[in-house]
PDB file of N, CA, C, O and CB in Angstrom:
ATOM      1  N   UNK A   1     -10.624 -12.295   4.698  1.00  0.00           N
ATOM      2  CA  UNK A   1      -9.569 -12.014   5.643  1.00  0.00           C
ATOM      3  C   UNK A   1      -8.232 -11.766   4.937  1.00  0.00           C
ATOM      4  O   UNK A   1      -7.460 -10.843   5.199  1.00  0.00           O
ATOM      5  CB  UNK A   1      -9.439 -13.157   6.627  1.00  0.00           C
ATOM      6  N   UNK A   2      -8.051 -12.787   3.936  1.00  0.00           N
ATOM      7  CA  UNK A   2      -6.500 -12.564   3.056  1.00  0.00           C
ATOM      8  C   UNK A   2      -6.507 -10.731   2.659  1.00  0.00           C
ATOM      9  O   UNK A   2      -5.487 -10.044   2.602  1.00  0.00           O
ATOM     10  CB  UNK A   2      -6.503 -13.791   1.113  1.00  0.00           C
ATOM     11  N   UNK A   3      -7.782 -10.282   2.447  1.00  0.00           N
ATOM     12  CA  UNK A   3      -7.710  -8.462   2.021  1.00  0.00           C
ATOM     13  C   UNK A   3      -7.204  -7.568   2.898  1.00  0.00           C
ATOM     14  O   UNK A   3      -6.541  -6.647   2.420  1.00  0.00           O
ATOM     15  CB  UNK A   3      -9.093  -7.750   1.805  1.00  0.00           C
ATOM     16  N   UNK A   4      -7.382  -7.627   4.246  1.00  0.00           N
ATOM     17  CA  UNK A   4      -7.011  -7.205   5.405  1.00  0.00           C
ATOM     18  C   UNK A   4      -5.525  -7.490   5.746  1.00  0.00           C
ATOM     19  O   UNK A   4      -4.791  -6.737   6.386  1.00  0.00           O
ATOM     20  CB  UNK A   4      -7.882  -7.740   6.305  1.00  0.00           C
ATOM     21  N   UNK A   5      -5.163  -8.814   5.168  1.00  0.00           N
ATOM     22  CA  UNK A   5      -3.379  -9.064   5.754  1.00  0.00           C
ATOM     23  C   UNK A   5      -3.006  -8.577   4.185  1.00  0.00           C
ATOM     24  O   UNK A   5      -1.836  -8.209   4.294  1.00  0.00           O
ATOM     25  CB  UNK A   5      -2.630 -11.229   6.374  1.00  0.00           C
ATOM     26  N   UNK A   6      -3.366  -8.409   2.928  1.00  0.00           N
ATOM     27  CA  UNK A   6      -2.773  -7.632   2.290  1.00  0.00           C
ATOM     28  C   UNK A   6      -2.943  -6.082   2.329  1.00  0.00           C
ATOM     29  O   UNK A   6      -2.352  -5.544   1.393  1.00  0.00           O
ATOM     30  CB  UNK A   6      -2.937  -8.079   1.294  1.00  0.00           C
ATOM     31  N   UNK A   7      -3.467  -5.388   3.000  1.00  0.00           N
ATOM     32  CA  UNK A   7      -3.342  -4.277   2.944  1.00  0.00           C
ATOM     33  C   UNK A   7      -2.878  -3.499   4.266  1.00  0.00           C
ATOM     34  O   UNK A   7      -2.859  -2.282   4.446  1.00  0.00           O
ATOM     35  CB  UNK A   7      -4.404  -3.955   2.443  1.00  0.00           C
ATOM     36  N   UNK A   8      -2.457  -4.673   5.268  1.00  0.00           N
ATOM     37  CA  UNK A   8      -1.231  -4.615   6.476  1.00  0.00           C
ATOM     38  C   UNK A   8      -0.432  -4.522   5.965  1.00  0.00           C
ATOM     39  O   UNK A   8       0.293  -3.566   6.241  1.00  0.00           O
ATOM     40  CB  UNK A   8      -0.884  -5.561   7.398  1.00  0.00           C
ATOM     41  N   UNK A   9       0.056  -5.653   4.644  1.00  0.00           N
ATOM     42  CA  UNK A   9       1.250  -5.770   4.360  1.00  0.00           C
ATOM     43  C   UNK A   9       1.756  -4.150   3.260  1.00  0.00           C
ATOM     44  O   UNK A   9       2.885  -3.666   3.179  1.00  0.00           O
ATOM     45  CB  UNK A   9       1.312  -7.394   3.633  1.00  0.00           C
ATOM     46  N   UNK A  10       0.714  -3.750   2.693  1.00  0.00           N
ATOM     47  CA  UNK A  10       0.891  -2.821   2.356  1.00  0.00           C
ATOM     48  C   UNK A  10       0.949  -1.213   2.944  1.00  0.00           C
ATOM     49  O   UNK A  10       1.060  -0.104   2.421  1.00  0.00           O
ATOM     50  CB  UNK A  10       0.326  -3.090   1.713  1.00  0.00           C
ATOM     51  N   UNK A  11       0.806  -1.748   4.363  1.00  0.00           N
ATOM     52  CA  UNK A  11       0.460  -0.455   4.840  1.00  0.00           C
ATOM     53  C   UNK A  11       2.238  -0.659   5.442  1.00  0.00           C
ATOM     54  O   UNK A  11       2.875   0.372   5.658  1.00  0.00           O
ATOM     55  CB  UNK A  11      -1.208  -0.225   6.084  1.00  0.00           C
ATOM     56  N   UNK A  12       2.822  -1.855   5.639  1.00  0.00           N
ATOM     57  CA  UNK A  12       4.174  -2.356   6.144  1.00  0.00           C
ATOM     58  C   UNK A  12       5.059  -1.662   5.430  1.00  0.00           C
ATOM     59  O   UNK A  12       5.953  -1.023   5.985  1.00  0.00           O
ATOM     60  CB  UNK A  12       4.460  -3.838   6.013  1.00  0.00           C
ATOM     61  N   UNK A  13       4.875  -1.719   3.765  1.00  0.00           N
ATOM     62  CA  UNK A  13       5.857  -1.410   2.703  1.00  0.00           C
ATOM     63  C   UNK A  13       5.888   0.124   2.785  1.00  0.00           C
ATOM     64  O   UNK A  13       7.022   0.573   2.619  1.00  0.00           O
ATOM     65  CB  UNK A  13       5.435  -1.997   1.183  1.00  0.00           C
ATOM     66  N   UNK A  14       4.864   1.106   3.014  1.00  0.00           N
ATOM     67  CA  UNK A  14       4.712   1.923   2.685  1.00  0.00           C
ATOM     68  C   UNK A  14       5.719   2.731   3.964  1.00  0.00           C
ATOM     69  O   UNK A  14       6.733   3.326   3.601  1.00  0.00           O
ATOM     70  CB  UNK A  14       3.317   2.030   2.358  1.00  0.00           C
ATOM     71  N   UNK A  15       5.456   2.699   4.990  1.00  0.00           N
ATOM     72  CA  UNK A  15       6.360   3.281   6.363  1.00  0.00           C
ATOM     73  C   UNK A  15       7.838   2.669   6.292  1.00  0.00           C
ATOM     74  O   UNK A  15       8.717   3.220   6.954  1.00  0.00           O
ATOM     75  CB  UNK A  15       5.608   2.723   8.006  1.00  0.00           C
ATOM     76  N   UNK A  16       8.120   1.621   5.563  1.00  0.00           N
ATOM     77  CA  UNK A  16       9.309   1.043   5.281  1.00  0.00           C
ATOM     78  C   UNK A  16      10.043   1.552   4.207  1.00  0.00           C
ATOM     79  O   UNK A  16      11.240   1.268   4.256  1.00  0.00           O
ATOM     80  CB  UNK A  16       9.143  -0.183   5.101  1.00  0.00           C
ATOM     81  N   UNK A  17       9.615   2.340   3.081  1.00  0.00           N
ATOM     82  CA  UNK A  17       9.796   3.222   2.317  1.00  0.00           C
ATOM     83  C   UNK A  17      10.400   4.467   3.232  1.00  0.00           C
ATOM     84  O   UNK A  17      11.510   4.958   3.436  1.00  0.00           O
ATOM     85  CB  UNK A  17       8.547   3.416   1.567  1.00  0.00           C
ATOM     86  N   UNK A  18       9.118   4.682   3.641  1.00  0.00           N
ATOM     87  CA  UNK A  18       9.597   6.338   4.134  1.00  0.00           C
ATOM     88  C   UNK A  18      10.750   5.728   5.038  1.00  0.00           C
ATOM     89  O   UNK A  18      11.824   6.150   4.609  1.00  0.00           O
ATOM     90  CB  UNK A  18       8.197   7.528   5.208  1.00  0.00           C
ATOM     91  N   UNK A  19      10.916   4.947   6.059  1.00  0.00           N
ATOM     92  CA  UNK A  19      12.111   4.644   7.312  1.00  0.00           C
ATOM     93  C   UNK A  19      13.201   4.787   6.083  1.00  0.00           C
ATOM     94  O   UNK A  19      13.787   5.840   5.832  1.00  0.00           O
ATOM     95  CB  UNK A  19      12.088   2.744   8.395  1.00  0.00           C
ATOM     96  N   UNK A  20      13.340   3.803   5.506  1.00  0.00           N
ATOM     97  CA  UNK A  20      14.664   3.930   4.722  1.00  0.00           C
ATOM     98  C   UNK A  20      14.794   5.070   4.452  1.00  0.00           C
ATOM     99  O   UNK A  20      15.644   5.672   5.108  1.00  0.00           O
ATOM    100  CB  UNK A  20      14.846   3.236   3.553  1.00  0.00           C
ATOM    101  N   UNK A  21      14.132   5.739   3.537  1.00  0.00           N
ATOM    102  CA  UNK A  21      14.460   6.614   2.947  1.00  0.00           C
ATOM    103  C   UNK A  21      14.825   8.094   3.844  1.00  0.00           C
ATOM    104  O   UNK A  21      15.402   9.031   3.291  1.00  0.00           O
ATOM    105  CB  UNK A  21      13.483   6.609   2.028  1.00  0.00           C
ATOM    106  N   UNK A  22      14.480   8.131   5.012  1.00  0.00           N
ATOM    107  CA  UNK A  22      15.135   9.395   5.731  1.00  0.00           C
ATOM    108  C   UNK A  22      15.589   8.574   6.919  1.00  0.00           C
ATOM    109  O   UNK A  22      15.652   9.353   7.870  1.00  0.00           O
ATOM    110  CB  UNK A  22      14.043  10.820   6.145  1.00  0.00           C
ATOM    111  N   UNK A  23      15.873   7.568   7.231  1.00  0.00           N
ATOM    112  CA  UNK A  23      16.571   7.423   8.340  1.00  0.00           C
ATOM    113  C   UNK A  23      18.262   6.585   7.920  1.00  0.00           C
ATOM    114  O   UNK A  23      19.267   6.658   8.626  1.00  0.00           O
ATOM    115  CB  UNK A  23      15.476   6.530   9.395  1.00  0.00           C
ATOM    116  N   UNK A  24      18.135   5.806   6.543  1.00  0.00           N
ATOM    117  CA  UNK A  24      18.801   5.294   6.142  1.00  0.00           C
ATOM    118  C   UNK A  24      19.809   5.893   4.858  1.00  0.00           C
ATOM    119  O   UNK A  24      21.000   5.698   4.616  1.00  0.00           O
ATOM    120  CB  UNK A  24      18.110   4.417   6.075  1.00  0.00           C
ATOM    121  N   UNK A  25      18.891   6.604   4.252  1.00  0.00           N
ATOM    122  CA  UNK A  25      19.468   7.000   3.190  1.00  0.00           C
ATOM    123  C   UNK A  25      19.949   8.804   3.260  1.00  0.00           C
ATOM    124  O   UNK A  25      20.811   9.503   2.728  1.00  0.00           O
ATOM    125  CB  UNK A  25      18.405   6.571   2.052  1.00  0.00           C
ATOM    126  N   UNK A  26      18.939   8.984   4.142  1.00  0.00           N
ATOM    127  CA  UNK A  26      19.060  10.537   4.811  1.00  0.00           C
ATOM    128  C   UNK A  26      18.714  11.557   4.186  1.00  0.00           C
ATOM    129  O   UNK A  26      19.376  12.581   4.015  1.00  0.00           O
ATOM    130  CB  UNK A  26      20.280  10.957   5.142  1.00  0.00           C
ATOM    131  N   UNK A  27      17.358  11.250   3.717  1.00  0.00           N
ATOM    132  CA  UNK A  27      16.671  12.292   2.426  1.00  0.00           C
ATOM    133  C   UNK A  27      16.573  11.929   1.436  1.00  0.00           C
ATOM    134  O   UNK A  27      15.484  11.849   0.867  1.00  0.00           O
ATOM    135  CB  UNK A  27      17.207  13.403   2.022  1.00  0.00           C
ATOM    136  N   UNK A  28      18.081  11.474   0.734  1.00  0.00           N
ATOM    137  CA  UNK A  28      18.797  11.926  -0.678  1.00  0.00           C
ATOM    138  C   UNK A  28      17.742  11.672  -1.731  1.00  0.00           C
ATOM    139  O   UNK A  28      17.280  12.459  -2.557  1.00  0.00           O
ATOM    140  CB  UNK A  28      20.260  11.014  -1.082  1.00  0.00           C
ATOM    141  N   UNK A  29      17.456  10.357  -1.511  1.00  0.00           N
ATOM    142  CA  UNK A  29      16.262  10.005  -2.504  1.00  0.00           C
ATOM    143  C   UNK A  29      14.929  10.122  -2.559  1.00  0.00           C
ATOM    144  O   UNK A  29      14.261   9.802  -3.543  1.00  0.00           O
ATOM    145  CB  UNK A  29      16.227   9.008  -2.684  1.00  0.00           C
ATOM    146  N   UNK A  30      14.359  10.707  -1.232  1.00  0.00           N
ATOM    147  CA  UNK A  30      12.846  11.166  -0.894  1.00  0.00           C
ATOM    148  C   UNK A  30      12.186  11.677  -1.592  1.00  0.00           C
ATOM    149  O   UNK A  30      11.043  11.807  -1.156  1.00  0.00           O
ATOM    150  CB  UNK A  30      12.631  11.896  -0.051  1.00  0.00           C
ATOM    151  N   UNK A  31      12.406  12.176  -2.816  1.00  0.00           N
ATOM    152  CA  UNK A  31      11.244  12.626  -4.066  1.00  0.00           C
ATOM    153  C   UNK A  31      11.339  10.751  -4.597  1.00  0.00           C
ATOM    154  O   UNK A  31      10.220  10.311  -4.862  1.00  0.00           O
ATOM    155  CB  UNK A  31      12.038  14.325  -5.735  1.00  0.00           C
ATOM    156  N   UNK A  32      12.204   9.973  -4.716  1.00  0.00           N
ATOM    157  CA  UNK A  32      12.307   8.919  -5.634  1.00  0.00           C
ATOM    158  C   UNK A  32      10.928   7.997  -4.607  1.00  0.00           C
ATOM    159  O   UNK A  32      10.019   7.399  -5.184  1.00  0.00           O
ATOM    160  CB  UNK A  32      14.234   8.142  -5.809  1.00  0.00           C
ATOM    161  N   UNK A  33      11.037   8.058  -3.109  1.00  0.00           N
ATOM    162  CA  UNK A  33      10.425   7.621  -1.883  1.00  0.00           C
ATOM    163  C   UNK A  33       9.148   8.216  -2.097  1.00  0.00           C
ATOM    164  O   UNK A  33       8.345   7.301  -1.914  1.00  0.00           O
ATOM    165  CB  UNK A  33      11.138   8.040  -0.533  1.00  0.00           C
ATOM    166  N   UNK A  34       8.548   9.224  -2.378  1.00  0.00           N
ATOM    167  CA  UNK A  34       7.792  10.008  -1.984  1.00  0.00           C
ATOM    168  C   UNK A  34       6.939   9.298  -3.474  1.00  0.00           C
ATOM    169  O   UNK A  34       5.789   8.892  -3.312  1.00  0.00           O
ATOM    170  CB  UNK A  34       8.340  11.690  -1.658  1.00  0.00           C
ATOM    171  N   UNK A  35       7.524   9.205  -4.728  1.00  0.00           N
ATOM    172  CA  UNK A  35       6.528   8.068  -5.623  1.00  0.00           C
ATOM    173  C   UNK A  35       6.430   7.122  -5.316  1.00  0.00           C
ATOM    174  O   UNK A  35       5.284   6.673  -5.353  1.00  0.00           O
ATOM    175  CB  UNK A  35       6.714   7.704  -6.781  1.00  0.00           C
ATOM    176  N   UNK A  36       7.155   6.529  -4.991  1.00  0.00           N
ATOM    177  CA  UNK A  36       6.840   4.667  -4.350  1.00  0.00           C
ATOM    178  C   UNK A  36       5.605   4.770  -3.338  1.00  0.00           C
ATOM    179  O   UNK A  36       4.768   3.872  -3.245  1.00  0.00           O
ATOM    180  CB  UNK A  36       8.466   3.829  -3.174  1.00  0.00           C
ATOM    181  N   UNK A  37       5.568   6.038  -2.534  1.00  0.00           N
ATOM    182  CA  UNK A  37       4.400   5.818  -1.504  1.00  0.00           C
ATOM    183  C   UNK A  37       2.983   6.104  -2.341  1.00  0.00           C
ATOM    184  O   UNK A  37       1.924   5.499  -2.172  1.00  0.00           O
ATOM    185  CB  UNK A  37       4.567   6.959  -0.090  1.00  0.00           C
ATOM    186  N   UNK A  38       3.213   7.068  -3.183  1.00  0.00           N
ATOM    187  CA  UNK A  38       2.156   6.974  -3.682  1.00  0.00           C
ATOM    188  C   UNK A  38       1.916   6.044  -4.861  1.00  0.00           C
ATOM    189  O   UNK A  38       0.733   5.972  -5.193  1.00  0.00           O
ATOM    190  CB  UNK A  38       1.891   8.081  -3.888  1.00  0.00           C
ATOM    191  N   UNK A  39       2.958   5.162  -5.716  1.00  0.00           N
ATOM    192  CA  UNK A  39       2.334   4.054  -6.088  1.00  0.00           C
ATOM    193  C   UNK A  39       2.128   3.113  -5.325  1.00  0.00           C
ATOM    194  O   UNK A  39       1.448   2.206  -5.806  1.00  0.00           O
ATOM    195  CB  UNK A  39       2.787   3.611  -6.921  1.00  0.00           C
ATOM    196  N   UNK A  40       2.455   2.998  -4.341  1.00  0.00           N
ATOM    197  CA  UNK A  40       1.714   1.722  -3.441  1.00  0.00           C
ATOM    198  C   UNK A  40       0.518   2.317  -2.786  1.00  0.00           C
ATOM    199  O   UNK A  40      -0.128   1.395  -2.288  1.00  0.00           O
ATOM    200  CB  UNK A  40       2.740   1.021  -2.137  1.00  0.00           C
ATOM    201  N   UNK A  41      -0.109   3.585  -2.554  1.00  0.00           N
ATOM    202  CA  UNK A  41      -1.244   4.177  -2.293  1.00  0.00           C
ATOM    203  C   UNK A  41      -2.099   3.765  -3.098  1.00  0.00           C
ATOM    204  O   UNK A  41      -3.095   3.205  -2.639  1.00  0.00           O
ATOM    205  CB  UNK A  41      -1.211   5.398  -2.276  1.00  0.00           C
ATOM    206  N   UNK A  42      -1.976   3.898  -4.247  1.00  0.00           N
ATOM    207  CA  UNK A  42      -2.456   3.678  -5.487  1.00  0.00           C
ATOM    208  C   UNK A  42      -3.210   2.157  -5.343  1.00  0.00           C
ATOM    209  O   UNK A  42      -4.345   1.681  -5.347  1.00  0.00           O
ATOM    210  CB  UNK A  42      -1.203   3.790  -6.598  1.00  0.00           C
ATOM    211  N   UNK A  43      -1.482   1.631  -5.186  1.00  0.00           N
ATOM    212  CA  UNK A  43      -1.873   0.117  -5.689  1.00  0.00           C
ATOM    213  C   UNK A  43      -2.864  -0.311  -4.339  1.00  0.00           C
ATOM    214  O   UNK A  43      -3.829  -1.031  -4.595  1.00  0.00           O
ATOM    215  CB  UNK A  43      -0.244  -1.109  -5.928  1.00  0.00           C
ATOM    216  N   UNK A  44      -2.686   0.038  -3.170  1.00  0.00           N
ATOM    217  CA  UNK A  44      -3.680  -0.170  -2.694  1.00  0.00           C
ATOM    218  C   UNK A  44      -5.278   0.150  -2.203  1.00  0.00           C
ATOM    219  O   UNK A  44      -6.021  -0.496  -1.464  1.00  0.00           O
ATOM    220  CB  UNK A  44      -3.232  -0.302  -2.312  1.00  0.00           C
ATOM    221  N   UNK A  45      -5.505   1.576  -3.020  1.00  0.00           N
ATOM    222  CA  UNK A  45      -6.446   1.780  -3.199  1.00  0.00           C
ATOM    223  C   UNK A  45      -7.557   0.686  -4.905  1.00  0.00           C
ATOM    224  O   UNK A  45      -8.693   0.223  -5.010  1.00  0.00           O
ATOM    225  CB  UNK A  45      -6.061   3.307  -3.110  1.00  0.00           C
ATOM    226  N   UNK A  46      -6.427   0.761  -5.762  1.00  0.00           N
ATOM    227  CA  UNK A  46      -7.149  -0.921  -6.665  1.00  0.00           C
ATOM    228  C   UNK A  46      -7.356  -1.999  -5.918  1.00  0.00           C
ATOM    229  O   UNK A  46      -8.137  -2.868  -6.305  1.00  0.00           O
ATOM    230  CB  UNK A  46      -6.148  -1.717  -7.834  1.00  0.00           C
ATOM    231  N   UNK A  47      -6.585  -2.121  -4.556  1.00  0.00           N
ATOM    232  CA  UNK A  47      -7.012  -3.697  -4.072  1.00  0.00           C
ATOM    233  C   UNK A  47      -7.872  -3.301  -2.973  1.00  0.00           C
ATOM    234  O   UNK A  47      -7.994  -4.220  -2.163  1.00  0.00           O
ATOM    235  CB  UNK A  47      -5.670  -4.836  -3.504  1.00  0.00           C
ATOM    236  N   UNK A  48      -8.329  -2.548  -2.753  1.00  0.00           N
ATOM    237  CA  UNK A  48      -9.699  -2.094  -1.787  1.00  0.00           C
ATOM    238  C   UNK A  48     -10.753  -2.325  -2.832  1.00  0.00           C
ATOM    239  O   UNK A  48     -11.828  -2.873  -2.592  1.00  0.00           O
ATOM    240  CB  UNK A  48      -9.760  -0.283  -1.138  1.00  0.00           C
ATOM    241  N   UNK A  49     -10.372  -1.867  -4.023  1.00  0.00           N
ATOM    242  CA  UNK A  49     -12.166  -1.270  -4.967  1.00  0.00           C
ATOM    243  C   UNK A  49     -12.025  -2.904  -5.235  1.00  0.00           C
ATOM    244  O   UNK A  49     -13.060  -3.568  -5.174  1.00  0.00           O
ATOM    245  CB  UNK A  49     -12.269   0.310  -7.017  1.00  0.00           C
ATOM    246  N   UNK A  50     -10.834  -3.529  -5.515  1.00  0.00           N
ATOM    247  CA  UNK A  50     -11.031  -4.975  -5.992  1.00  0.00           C
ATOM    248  C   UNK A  50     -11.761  -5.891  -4.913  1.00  0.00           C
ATOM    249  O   UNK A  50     -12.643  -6.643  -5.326  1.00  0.00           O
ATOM    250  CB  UNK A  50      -9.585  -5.626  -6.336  1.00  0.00           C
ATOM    251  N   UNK A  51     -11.508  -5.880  -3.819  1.00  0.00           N
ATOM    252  CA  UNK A  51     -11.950  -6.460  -2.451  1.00  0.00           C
ATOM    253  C   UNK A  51     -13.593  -5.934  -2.054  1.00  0.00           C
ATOM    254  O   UNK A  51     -14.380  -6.706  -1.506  1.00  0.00           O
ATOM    255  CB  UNK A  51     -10.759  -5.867  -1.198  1.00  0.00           C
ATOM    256  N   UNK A  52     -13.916  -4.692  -2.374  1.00  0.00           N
ATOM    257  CA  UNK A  52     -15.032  -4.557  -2.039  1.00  0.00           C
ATOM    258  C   UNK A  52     -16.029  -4.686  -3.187  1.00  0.00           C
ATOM    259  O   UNK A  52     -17.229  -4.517  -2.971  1.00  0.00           O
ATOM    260  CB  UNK A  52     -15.061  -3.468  -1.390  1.00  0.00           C
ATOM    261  N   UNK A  53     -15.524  -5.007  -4.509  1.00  0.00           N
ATOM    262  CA  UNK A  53     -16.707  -5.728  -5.588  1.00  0.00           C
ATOM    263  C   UNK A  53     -16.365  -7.200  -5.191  1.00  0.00           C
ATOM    264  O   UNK A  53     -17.384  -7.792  -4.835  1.00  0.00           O
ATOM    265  CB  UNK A  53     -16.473  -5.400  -7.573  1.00  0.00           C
ATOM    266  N   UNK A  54     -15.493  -7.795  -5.156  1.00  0.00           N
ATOM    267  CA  UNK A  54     -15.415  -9.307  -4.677  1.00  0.00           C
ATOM    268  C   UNK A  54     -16.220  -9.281  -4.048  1.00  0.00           C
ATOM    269  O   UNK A  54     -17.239  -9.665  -4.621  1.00  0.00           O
ATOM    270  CB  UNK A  54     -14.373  -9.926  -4.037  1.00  0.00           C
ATOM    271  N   UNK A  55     -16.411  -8.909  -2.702  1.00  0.00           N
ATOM    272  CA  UNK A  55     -17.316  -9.197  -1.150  1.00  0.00           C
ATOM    273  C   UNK A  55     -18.220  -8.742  -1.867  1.00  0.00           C
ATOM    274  O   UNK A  55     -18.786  -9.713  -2.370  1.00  0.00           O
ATOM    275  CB  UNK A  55     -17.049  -8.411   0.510  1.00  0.00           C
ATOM    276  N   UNK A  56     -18.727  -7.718  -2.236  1.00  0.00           N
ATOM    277  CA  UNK A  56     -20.259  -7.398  -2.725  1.00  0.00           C
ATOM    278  C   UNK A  56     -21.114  -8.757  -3.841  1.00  0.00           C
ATOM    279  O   UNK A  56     -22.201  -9.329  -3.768  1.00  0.00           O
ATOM    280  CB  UNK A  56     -20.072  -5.729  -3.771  1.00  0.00           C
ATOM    281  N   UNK A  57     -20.035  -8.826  -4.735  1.00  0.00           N
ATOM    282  CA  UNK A  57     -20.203 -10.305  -5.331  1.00  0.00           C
ATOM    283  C   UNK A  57     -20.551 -11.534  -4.407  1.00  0.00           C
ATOM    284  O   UNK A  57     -21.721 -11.885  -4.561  1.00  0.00           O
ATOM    285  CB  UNK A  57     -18.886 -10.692  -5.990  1.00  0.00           C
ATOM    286  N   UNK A  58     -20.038 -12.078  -3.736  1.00  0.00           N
ATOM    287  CA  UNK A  58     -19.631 -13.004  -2.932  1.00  0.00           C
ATOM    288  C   UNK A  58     -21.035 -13.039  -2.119  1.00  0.00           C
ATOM    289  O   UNK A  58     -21.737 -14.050  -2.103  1.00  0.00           O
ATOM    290  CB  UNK A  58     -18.217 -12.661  -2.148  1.00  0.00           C
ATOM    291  N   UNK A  59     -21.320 -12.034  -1.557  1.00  0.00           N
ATOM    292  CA  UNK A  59     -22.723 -11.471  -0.799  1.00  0.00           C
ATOM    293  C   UNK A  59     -24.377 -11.768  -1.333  1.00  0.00           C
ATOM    294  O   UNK A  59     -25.411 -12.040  -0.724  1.00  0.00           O
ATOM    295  CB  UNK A  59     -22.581  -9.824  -0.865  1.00  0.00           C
ATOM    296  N   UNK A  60     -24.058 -11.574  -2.705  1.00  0.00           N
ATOM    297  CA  UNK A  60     -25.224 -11.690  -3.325  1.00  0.00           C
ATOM    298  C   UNK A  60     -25.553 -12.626  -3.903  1.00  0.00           C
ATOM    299  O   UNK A  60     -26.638 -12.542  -4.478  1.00  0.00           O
ATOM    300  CB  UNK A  60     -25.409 -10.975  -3.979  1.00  0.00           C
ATOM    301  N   UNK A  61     -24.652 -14.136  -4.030  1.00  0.00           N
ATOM    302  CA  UNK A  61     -24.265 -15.376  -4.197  1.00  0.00           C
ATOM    303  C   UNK A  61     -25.284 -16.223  -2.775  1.00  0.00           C
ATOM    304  O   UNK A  61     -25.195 -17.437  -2.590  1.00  0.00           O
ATOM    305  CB  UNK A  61     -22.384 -15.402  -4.134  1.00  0.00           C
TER     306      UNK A  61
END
Protein backbone atom coordinates (compact mmCIF):
# COMPACT_ATOMS: atom_id res chain seq x y z
CA UNK A 1 0.00 0.00 0.00
CA UNK A 2 2.97 2.55 1.04
CA UNK A 3 3.72 2.14 -3.28
CA UNK A 4 0.42 3.49 -4.17
CA UNK A 5 0.58 6.65 -1.57
CA UNK A 6 4.05 7.14 -3.03
CA UNK A 7 3.23 7.39 -6.39
CA UNK A 8 0.01 9.78 -5.42
CA UNK A 9 2.45 11.68 -3.89
CA UNK A 10 4.31 11.74 -6.96
CA UNK A 11 1.72 12.12 -9.22
CA UNK A 12 0.95 15.46 -6.51
CA UNK A 13 4.55 16.90 -7.27
CA UNK A 14 4.32 16.50 -10.76
CA UNK A 15 0.84 18.82 -11.54
CA UNK A 16 2.35 21.07 -8.79
CA UNK A 17 5.29 21.67 -10.98
CA UNK A 18 3.37 22.36 -13.96
CA UNK A 19 0.59 24.80 -11.60
CA UNK A 20 3.50 26.82 -10.51
CA UNK A 21 5.15 27.00 -13.28
CA UNK A 22 2.39 28.58 -15.69
CA UNK A 23 0.05 29.85 -13.32
CA UNK A 24 2.57 31.29 -10.90
CA UNK A 25 5.53 31.96 -12.59
CA UNK A 26 3.77 32.52 -16.03
CA UNK A 27 5.78 30.30 -18.38
CA UNK A 28 9.13 31.92 -17.75
CA UNK A 29 10.68 28.84 -16.51
CA UNK A 30 8.62 25.96 -18.27
CA UNK A 31 11.52 24.36 -20.21
CA UNK A 32 13.32 24.40 -16.46
CA UNK A 33 9.40 22.74 -15.38
CA UNK A 34 9.10 20.69 -18.27
CA UNK A 35 12.61 18.62 -16.84
CA UNK A 36 11.48 18.34 -13.39
CA UNK A 37 8.32 16.55 -14.87
CA UNK A 38 10.16 14.37 -16.59
CA UNK A 39 12.66 13.63 -13.83
CA UNK A 40 10.02 12.84 -11.54
CA UNK A 41 8.44 10.63 -14.49
CA UNK A 42 11.47 8.98 -14.44
CA UNK A 43 11.85 8.75 -10.86
CA UNK A 44 8.66 7.29 -10.79
CA UNK A 45 8.75 4.97 -13.30
CA UNK A 46 12.18 3.30 -11.01
CA UNK A 47 9.71 3.14 -8.12
CA UNK A 48 7.06 1.14 -10.13
CA UNK A 49 9.87 -1.44 -11.63
CA UNK A 50 11.14 -1.26 -7.83
CA UNK A 51 7.56 -2.06 -6.37
CA UNK A 52 6.71 -4.59 -8.86
CA UNK A 53 10.05 -6.88 -8.26
CA UNK A 54 9.42 -6.29 -4.45
CA UNK A 55 5.68 -7.70 -4.76
CA UNK A 56 6.81 -10.35 -7.22
CA UNK A 57 9.49 -11.22 -4.52
CA UNK A 58 7.26 -10.97 -1.63
CA UNK A 59 4.71 -13.39 -3.66
CA UNK A 60 6.91 -16.16 -4.11
CA UNK A 61 8.00 -16.12 -0.36
Amino acid sequence: MKYVFNMYYLMIAIVAVVLVSEFLLKGVYSAIASWLVVALFFFGTLMFINAKFYLKKSDSN
